[in-house]
C-alpha positions as CSV (number, residue, x, y, z in Angstrom):
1,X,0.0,0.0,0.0
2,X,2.7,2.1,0.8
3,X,4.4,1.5,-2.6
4,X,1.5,2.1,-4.3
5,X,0.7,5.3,-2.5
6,X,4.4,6.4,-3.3
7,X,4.5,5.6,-7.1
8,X,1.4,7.6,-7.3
9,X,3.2,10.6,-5.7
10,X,5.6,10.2,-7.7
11,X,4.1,10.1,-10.5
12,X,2.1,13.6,-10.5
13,X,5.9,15.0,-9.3
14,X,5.6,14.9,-5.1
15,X,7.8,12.5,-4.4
16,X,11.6,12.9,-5.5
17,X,13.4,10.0,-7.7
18,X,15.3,9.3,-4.7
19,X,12.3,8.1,-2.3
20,X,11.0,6.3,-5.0
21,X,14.2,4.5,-5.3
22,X,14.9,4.2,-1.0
23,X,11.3,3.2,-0.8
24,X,11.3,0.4,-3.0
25,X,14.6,-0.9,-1.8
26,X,13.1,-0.6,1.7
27,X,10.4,-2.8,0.4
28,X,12.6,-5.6,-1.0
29,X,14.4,-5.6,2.2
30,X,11.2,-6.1,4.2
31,X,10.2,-9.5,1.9
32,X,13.6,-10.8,1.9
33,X,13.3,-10.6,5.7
34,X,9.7,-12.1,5.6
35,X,11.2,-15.0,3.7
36,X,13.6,-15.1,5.8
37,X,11.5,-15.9,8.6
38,X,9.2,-17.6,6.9
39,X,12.1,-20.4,6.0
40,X,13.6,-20.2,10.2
41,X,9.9,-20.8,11.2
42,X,9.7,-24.1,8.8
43,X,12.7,-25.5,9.9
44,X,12.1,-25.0,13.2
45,X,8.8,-26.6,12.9
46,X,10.6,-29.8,10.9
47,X,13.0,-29.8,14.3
48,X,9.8,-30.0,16.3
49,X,8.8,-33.2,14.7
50,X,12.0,-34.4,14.4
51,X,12.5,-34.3,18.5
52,X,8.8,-35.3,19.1
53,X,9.6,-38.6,16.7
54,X,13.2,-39.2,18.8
55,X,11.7,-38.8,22.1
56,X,8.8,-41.3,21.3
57,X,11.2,-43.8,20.1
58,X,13.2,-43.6,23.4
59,X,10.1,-43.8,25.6
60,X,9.5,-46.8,23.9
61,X,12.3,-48.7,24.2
62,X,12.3,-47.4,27.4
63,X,8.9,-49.0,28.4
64,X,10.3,-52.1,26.5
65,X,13.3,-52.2,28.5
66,X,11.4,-52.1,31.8
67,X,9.0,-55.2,30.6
C-alpha cells in the first residue's frame, strides 16, 4: 500500500526520484526478511517433529526395556 501510495506521488511530481528508489529498496528488504523468517519458522517446525519422533522412540524402548 505504501508502494502504491508512493509511485502515485511520484508520478504527478511529489515524491523525488530518490524516495521512489529508498522506498522500493526498503520494500525488497522487508520481503527478503519475511522470507527469511518464513524459512527459520519451517525448519524449526521440521525440528519439532524431528524431536517429538526421537523422544517417542526412546520412551519406547524405554517401556520395553522395563517389561
Amino acid at each position: 500500500m505504501k508502494g502504491a501510495l508512493t509511485r502515485v506521488l511520484g508520478a504527478i511530481g511529489l515524491v523525488s526520484a530518490a524516495r521512489l528508489q529508498q522506498s522500493g529498496d526498503e520494500s525488497r528488504k522487508a520481503a527478503q526478511r519475511v522470507k527469511s523468517l518464513e524459512d527459520r519458522v519451517a525448519k524449526l517446525l521440521k525440528d519439532t517433529e524431528t524431536w517429538k519422533q526421537r523422544h517417542d522412540e526412546a520412551a519406547a524402548s524405554v517401556r520395553e526395556w522395563k517389561q
